[in-house]
C-alpha positions in Angstrom: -21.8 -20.4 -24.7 -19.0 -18.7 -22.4 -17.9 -15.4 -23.7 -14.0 -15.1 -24.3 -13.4 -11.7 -22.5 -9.6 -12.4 -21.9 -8.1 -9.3 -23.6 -10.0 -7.2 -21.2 -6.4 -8.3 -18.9 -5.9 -9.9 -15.6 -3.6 -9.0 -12.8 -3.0 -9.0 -9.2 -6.3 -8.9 -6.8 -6.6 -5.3 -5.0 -5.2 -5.6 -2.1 -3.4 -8.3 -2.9 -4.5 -11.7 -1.4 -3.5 -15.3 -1.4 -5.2 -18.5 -2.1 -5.6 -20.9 1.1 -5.6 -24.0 -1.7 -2.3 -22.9 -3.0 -0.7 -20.6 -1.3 -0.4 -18.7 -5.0 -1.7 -15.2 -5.9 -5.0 -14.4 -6.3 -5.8 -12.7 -9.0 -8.8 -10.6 -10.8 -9.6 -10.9 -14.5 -12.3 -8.9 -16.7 -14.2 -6.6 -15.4 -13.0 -7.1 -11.6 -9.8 -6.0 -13.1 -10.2 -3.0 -14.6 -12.7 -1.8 -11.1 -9.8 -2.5 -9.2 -7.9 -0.4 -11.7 -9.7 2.5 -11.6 -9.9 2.2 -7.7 -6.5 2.2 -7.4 -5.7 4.8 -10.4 -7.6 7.4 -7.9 -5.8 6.1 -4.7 -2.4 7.0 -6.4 -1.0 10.2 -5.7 1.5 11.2 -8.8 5.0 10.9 -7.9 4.2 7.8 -5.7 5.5 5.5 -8.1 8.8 5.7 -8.9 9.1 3.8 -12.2 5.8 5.7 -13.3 5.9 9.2 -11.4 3.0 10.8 -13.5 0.5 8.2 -13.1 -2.2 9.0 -10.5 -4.9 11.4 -9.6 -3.7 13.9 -7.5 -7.1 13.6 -5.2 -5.1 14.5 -2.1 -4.8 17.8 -3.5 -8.0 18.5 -2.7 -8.6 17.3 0.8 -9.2 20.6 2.9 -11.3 22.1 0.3 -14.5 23.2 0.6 -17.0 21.8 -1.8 -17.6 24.3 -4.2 -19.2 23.5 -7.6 -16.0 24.9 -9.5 -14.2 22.1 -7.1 -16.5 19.7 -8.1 -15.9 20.6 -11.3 -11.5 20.7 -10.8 -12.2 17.0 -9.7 -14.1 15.6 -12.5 -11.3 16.8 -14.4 -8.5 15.7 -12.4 -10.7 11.7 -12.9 -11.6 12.4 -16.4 -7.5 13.2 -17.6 -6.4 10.3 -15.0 -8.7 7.7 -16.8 -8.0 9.0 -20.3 -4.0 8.6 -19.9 -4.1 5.5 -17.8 -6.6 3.7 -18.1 -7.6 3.1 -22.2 -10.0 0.2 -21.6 -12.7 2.4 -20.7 -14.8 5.2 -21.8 -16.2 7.3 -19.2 -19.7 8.4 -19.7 -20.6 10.4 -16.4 -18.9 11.1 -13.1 -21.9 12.4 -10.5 -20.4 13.8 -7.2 -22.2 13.6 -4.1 -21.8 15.1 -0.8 -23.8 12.7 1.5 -21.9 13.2 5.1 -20.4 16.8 4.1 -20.1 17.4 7.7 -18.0 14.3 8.1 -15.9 15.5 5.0 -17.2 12.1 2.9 -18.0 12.6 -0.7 -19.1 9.6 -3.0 -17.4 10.0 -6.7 -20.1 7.9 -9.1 -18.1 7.0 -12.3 -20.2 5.5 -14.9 -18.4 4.1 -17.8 -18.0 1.8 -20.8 -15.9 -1.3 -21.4 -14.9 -0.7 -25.0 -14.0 -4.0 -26.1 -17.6 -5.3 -24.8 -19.8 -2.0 -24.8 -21.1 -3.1 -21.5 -21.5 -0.2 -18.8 -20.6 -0.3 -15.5 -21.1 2.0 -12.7 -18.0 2.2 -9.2 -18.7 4.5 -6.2 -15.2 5.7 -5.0 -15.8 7.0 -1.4 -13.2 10.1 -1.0 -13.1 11.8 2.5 -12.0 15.8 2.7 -10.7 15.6 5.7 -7.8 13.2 7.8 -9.3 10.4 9.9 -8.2 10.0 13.4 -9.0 7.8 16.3 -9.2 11.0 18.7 
């Protein structure tokens, strides 16, 4: 028997992509949707949308900082308030940051939460760099 998890929502695939067979929209549903949520919830700077200027995580903010354990602390926080005001489908349970390439200004931000329509956990790495990439 196939589980009904339709209120979990659906919306537009991140990035956006089109089907070949019908030249429509593709779009992710369930749990898909509510990853690419979160993913782009953290990629949003606030004041970036204009209809919406307080959603985001202001992330940016903290691109030339070192990577002190009171700033690892200021970014749970920032992810924590973000996900509590816009995004209500989930719970968070942990958020583990991790500086594997520190001299490459990479850090991985691992965000373990709960579905709370389904109390099924997930786990999503977001990879956040410190410091501007360039081709030089």
């Amino acid at each position: 028997m196939k589980e009904n998890k339709s209120f979990l929502g659906s919306g537009w695939s991140f990035p956006p992509r089109f089907m070949e067979s019908t030249d429509g929209l593709e779009l992710s549903h369930n749990e898909q949707d509510i990853a690419e949520s979160i993913f782009i919830l953290l990629s949003t700077t606030p004041g970036e949308r204009v209809m919406n200027p307080k959603y985001g995580c202001d992330l940016q903010s903290m691109v030339f900082s070192t990577m002190s354990n009171s700033n690892k602390t200021r970014i749970e926080d920032m992810i924590n308030t973000a996900i509590l005001y816009f995004e209500p489908r989930i719970r968070v349970v942990a958020i583990k940051i991790e500086s594997p390439d520190q001299l490459n200004g990479k850090l991985e931000i691992n965000i373990t939460y709960d579905i709370k329509g389904t109390n099924s956990r997930k786990n999503m790495v977001y990879p956040f760099y410190l410091s501007e990439g360039t081709d030089i």
